[in-house]
VOBA-1610 file (N, C-alpha, C; in pm, whole numbers, padded with zeros to 5 digits, always signed):
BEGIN
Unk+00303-00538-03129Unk+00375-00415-03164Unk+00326-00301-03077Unk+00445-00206-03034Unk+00353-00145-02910Unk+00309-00001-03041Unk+00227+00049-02978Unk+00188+00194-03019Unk+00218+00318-02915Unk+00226+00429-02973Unk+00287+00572-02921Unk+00190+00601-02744Unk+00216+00584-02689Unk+00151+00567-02559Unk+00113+00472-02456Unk+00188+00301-02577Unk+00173+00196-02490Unk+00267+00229-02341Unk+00225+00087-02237Unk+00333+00061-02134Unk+00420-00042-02198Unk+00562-00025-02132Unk+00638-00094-02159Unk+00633-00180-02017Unk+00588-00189-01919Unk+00588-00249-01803Unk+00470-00345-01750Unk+00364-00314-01842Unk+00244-00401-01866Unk+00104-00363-01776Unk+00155-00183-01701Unk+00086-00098-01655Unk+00025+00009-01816Unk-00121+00066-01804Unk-00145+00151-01842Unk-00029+00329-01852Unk-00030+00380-01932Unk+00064+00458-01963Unk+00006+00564-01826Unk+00162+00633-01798Unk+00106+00701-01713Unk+00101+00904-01759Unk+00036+00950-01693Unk+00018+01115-01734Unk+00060+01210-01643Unk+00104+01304-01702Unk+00102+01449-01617Unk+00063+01482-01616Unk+00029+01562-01518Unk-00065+01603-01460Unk-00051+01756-01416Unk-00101+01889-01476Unk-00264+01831-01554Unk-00213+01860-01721Unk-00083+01840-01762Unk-00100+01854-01906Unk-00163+01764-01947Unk-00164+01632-01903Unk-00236+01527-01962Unk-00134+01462-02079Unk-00012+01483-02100Unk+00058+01414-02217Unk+00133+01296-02152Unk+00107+01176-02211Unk+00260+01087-02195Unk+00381+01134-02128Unk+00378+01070-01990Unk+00515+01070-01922Unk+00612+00991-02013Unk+00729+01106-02016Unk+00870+01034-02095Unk+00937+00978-02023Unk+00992+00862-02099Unk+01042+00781-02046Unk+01226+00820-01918Unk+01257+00973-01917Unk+01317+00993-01814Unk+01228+01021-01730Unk+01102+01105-01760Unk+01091+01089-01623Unk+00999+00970-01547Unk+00995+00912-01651Unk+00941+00749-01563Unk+01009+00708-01462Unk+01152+00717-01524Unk+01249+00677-01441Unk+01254+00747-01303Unk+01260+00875-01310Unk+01234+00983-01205Unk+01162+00894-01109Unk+01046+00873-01127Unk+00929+00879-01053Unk+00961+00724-00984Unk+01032+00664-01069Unk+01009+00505-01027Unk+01115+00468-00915Unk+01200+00576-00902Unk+01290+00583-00864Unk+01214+00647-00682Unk+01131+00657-00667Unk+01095+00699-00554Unk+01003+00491-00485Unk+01040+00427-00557Unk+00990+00305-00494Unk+01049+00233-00421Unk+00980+00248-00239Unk+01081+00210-00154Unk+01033+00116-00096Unk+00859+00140-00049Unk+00807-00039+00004Unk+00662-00032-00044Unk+00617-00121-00009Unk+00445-00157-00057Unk+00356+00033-00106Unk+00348+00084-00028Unk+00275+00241-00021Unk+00320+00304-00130Unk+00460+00368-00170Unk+00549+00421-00244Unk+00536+00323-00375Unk+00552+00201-00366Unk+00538+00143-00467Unk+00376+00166-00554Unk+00297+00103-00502Unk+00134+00169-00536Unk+00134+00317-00578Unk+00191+00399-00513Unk+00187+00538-00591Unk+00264+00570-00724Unk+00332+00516-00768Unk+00385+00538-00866Unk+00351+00438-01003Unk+00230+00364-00945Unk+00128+00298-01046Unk+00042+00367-01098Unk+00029+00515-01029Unk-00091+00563-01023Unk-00091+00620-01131Unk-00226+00640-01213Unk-00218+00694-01328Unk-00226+00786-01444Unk-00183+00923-01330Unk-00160+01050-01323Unk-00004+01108-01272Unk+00078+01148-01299Unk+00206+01207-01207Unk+00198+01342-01211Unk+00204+01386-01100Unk+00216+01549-01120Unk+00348+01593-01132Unk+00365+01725-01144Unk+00480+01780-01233Unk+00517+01785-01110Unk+00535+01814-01025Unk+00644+01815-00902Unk+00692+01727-00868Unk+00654+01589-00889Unk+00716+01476-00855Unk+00812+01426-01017Unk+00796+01535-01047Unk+00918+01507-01185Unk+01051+01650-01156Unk+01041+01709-01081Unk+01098+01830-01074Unk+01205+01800-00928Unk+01213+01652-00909Unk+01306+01639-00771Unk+01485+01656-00825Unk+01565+01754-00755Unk+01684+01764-00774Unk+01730+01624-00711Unk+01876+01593-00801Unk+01933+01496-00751Unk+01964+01449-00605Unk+02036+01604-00553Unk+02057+01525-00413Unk+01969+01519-00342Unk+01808+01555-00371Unk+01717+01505-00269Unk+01701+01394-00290Unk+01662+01359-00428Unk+01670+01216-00434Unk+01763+01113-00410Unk+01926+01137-00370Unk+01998+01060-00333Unk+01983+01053-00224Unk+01954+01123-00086Unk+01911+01130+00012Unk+01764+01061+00054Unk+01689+01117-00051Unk+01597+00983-00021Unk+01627+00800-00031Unk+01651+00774-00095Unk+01741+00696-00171Unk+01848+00614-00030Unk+01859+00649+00036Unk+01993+00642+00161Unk+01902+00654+00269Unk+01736+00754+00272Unk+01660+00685+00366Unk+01603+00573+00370Unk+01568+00595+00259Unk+01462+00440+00192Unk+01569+00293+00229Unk+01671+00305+00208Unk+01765+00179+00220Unk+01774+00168+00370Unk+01785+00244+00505Unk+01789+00254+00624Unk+01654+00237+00678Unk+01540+00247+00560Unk+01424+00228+00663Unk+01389+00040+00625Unk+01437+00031+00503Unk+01409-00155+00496Unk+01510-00157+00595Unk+01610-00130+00646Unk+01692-00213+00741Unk+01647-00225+00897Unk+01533-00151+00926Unk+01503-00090+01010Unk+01577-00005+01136Unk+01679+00064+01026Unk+01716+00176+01144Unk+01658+00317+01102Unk+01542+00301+01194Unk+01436+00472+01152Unk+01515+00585+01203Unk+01581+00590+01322Unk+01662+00671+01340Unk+01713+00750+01171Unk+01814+00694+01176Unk+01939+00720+01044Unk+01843+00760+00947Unk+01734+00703+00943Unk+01621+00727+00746Unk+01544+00831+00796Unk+01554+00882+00908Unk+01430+01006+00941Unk+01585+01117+00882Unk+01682+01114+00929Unk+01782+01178+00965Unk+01840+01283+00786Unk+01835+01130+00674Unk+01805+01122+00550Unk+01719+01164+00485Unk+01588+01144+00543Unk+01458+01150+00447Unk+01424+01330+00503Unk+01512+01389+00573Unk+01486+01513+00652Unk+01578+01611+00551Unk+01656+01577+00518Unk+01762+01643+00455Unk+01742+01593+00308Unk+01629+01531+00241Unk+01578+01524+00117Unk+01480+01584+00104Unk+01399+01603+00200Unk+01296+01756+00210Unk+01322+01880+00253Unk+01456+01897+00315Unk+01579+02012+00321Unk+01585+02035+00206Unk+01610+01957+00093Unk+01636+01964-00046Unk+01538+02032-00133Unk+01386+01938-00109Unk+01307+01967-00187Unk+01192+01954-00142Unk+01107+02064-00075Unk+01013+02050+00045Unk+00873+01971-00020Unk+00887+01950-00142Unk+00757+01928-00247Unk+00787+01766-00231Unk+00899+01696-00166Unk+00928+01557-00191Unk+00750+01462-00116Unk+00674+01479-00182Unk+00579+01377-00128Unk+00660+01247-00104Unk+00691+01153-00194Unk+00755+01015-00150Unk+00843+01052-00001Unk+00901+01105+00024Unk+00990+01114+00097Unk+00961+01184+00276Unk+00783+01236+00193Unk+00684+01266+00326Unk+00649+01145+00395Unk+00628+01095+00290Unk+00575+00946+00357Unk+00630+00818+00370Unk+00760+00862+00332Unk+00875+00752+00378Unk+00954+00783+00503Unk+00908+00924+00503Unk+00927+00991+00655Unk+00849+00927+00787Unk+00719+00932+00735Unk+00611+00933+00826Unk+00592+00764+00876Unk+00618+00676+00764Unk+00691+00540+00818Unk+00765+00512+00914Unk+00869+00618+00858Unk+01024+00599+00991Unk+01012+00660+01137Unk+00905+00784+01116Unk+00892+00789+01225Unk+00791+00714+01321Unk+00666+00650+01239Unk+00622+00527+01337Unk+00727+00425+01392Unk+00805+00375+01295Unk+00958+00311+01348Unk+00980+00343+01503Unk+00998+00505+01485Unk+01072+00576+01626Unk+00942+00545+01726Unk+00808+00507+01705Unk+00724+00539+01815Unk+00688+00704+01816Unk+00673+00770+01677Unk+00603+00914+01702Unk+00497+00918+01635Unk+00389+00855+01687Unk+00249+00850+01612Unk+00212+01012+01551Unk+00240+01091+01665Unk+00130+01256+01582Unk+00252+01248+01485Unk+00391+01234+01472Unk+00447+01342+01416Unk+00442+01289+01277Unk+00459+01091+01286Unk+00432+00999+01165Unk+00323+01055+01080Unk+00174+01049+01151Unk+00076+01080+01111Unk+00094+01239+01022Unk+00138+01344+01087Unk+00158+01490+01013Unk+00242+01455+00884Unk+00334+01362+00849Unk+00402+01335+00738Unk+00324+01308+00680Unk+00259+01187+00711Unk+00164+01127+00582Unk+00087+01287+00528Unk+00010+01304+00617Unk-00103+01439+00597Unk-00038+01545+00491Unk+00101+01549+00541Unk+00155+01635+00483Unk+00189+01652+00280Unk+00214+01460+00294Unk+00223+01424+00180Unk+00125+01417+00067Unk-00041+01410+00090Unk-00116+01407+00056Unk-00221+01588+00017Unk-00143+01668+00129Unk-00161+01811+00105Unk-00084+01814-00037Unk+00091+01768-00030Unk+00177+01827-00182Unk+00096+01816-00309Unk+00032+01660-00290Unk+00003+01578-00424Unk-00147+01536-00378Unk-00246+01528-00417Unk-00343+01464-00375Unk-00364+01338-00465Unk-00306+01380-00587Unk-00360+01231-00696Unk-00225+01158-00606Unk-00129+01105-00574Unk-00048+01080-00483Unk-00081+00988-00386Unk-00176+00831-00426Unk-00202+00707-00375Unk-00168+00703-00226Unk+00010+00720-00231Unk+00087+00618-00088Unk+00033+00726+00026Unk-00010+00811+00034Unk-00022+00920+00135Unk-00148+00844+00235Unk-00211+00827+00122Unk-00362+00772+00189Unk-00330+00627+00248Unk-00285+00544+00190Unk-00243+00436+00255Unk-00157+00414+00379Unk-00099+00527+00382Unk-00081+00547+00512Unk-00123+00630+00562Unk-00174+00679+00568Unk-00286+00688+00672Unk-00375+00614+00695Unk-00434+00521+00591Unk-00547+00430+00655Unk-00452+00329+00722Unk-00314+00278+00728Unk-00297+00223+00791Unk-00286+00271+00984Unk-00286+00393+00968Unk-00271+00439+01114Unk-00413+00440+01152Unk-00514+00439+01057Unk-00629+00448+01118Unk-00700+00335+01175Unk-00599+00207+01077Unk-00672+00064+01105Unk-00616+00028+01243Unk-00500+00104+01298Unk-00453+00042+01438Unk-00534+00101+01507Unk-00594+00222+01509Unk-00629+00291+01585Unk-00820+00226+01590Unk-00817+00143+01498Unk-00941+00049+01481Unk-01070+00193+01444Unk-01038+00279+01393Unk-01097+00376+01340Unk-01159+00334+01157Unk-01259+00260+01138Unk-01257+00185+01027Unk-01309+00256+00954Unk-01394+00313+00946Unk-01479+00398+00888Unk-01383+00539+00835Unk-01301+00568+00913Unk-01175+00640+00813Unk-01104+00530+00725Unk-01100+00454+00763Unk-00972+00339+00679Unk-01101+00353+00558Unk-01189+00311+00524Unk-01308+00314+00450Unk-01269+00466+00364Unk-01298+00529+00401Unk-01302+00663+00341Unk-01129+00701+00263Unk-01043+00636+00322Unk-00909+00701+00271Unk-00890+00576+00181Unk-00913+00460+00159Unk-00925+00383+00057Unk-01003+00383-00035Unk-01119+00470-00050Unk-01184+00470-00146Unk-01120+00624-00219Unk-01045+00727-00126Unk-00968+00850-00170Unk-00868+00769-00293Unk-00831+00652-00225Unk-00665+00609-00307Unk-00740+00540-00456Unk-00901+00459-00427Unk-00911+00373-00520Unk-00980+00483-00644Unk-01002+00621-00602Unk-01068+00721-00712Unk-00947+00801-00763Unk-00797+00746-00715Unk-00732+00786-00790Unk-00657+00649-00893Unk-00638+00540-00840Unk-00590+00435-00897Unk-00700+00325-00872Unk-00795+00291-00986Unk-00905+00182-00943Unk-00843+00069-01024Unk-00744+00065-01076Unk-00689-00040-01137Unk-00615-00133-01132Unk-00517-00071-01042Unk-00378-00108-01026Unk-00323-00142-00918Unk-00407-00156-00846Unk-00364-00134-00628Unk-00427-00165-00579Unk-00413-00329-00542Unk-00409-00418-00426Unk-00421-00376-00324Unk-00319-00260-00299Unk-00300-00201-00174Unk-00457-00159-00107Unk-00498-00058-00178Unk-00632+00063-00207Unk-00734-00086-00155Unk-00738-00212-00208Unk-00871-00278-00234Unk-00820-00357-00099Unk-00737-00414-00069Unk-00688-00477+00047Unk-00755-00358+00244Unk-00697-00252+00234Unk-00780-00139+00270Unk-00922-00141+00293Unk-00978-00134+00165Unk-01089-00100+00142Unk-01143-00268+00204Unk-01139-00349+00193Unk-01161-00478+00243Unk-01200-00510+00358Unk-01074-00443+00421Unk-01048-00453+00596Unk-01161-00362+00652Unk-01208-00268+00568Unk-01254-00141+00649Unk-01421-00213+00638Unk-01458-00296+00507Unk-01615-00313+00522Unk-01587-00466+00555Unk-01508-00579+00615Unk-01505-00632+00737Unk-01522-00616+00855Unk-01452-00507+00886Unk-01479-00444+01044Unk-01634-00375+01104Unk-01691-00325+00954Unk-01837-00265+00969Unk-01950-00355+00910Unk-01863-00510+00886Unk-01961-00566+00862Unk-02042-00581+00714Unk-01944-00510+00683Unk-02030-00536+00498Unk-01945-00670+00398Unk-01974-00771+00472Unk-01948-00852+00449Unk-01917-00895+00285Unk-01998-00906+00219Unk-02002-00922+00099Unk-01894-00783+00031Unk-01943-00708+00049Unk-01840-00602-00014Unk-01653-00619+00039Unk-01645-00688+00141Unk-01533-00721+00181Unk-01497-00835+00081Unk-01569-00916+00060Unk-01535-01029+00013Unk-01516-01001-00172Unk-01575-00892-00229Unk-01561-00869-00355Unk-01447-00805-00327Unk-01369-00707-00272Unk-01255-00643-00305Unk-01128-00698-00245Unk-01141-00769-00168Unk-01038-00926-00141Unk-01000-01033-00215Unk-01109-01016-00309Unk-01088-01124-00420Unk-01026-01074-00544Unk-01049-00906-00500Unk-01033-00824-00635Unk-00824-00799-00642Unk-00807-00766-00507Unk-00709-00751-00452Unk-00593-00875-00455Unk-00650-01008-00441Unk-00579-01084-00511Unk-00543-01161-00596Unk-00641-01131-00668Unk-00645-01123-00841Unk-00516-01028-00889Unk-00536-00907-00821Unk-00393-00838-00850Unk-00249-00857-00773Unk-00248-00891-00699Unk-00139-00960-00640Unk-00069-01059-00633Unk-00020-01071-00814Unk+00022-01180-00832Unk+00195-01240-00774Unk+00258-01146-00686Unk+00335-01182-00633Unk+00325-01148-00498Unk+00207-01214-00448Unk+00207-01214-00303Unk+00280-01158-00240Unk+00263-00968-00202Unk+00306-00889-00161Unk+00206-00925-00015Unk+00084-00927-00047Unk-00002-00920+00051Unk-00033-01033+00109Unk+00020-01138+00179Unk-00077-01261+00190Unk-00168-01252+00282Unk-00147-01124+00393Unk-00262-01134+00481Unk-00370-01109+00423Unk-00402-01088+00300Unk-00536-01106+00227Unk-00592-01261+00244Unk-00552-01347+00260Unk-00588-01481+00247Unk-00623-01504+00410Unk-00574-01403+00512Unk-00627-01424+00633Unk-00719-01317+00625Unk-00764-01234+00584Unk-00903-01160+00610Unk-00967-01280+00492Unk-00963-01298+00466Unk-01091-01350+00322Unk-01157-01459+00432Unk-01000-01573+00512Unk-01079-01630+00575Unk-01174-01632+00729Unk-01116-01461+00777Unk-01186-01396+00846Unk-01332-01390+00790Unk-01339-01369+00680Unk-01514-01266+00531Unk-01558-01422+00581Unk-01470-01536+00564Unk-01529-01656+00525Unk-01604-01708+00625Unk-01577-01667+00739Unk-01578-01752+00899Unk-01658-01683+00958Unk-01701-01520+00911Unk-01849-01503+00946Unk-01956-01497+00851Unk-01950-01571+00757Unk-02029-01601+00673Unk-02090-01724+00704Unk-02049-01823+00785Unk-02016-01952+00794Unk-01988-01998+00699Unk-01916-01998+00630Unk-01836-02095+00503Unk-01743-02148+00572Unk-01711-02245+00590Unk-01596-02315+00663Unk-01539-02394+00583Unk-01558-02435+00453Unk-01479-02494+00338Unk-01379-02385+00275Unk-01465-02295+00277Unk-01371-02123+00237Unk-01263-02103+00284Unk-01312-02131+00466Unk-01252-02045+00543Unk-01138-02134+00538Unk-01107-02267+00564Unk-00989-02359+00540Unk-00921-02379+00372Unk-00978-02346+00291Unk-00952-02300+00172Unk-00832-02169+00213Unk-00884-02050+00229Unk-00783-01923+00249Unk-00680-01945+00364Unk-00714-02026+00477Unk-00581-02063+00530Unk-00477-02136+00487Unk-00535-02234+00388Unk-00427-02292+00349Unk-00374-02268+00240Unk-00449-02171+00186Unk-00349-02071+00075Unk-00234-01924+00169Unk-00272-01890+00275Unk-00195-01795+00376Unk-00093-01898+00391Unk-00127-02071+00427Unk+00043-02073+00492Unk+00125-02125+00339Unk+00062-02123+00227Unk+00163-02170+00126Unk+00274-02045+00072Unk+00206-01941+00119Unk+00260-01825+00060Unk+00346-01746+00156Unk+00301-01770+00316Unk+00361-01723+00374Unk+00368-01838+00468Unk+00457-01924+00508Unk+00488-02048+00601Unk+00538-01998+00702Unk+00599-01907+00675Unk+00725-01842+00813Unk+00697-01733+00866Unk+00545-01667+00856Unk+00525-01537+00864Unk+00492-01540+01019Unk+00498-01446+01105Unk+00440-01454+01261Unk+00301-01508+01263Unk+00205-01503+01171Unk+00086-01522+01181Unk+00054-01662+01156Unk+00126-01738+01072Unk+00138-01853+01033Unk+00107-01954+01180Unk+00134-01962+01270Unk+00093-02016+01400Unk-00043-02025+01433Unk-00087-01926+01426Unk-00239-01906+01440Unk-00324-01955+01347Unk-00265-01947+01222Unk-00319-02033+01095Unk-00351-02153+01089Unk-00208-02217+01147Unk-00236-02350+01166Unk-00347-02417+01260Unk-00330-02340+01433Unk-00383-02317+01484Unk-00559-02324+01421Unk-00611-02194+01385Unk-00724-02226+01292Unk-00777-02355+01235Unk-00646-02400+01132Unk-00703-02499+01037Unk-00694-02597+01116Unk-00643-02638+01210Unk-00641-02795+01326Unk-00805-02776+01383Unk-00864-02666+01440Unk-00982-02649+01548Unk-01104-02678+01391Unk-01047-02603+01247Unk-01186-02650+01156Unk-01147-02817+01136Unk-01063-02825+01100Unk-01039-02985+01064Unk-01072-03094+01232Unk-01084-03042+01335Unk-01178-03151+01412Unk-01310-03141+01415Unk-01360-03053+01354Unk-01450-03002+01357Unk-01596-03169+01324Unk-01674-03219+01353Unk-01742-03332+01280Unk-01773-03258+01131Unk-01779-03369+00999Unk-01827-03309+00881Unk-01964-03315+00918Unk-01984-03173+00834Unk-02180-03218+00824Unk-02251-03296+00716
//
C-alpha cells in the first residue's frame, strides 16, 4: 500500500527545491518530460527539482521536444536550431542547455558545446545532466582528474540513482589508477543498470580487471560486454581480447 510521499515509479520521491515538499504529480510530469538521452534522463532522477524546472512554458517545451527528437536522429543542425528557440522561450531551460550543448558537439563546436553544458549547471546546480556532460568532454580531452571531480559534483547530488555519476566516477579513478575504487563503483554502477544502458561498463571493469591481473575477471566482463552488446563497434575488439586470453596457456 503506498503512503503520502511514496514513488509510484520505484524511484525515491522527488522534492522542490528549496521548499522541500513532494513534487505533484503534474509537475512530475513536467520534469519527466525533459527526458531525451542517457544525461537528461539521470537528471530527472535526481532527488531534488528546482522550481524553475517546473515553471517551463509550453512552447519551450514543445520546441525542446522537436530538438530532442532531431538530436536522436542525428541531425544537430535542425535540434540546435529548436533547442535555440526553446531557450528563446525560456532562458532558465537547463535540459535544453544541455541538449544544446550535445547538438552542438554533433556540429563539431567543442567551446560553444562545452559553454552550454557550463551554462546549464550555472541555472540549476542540483541539476545532475550538466555535469555529465561535462565530464564527458573532459574524458575526451583525457583530463581525468576533472572527470573525477564533476562526478563526484553529480554523485553529491544523486548518490543513489545514477549509473551515469558512478560509471564517470569509475573511468576517472581507472585512468589515475585507483584501481580498486574503480572497481567498487563499476560494480556499483551495474548493479544499477539493470537495462543495460551502459554496457561499456563491462569493458572498463575488464580494463580494472586486466590491470589487476585477474584474467578470469577480465574474460568474465568481456563476455558479459558481447552478450549485451554483440553489435556494438567495440564488440570486435572484445572478441579480439577474449581469443588473445583464451590462447593464453592455463596456469
Amino acid at each position: 500500500m503506498f503512503e503520502p510521499g511514496d514513488s509510484l515509479d520505484g524511484f525515491p520521491p522527488r522534492i522542490i527545491d528549496p521548499t522541500m515538499r513532494p513534487v505533484p504529480p503534474s509537475a512530475i510530469e513536467s520534469v519527466d518530460a525533459e527526458a531525451c538521452n542517457s544525461w537528461t534522463e539521470s537528471g530527472i532522477r535526481s532527488p531534488t527539482v528546482s522550481v524553475a524546472r517546473l515553471a517551463i512554458p509550453g512552447k519551450a517545451s514543445s520546441e525542446f521536444q522537436k530538438g530532442c527528437s532531431a538530436y536522436k536522429d542525428k541531425r544537430f543542425p535542425l535540434a540546435e536550431d529548436h533547442l535555440r528557440k526553446a531557450i528563446a522561450e525560456y532562458s532558465d531551460y537547463a535540459a535544453a542547455w544541455v541538449v544544446l550543448g550535445q547538438a552542438l558537439e554533433g556540429e563539431h563546436k567543442r567551446d560553444d558545446a562545452q559553454k552550454a553544458c557550463s551554462q546549464a549547471s550555472t541555472l540549476d546546480p542540483k541539476y545532475v545532466a550538466p555535469y555529465l556532460c561535462l565530464a564527458e568532454f573532459a574524458g575526451a580531452d583525457d583530463d581525468w582528474k576533472q572527470v573525477s571531480e564533476l562526478s563526484k559534483q553529480a554523485l553529491a547530488i544523486d548518490p543513489v540513482n545514477n549509473p551515469y555519476s558512478l560509471y564517470y566516477s569509475a573511468s576517472a579513478d581507472f585512468h589515475l589508477q585507483n584501481f580498486a575504487d574503480a572497481e567498487t563503483n563499476a560494480l556499483a554502477a551495474v548493479q544499477l543498470d539493470i537495462w543495460h544502458h551502459l554496457p561499456q561498463l563491462h569493458l572498463l571493469l575488464a580494463q580494472i580487471y586486466a590491470a589487476k591481473g585477474d584474467t578470469h575477471s577480465e574474460s568474465a566482463q568481456l563476455h558479459l560486454y558481447l552478450k549485451v552488446a554483440p553489435n556494438s563497434p567495440d564488440a570486435t575488439g572484445a572478441r579480439t581480447s577474449l581469443a588473445a586470453l583464451d590462447s593464453k596457456p592455463a596456469k
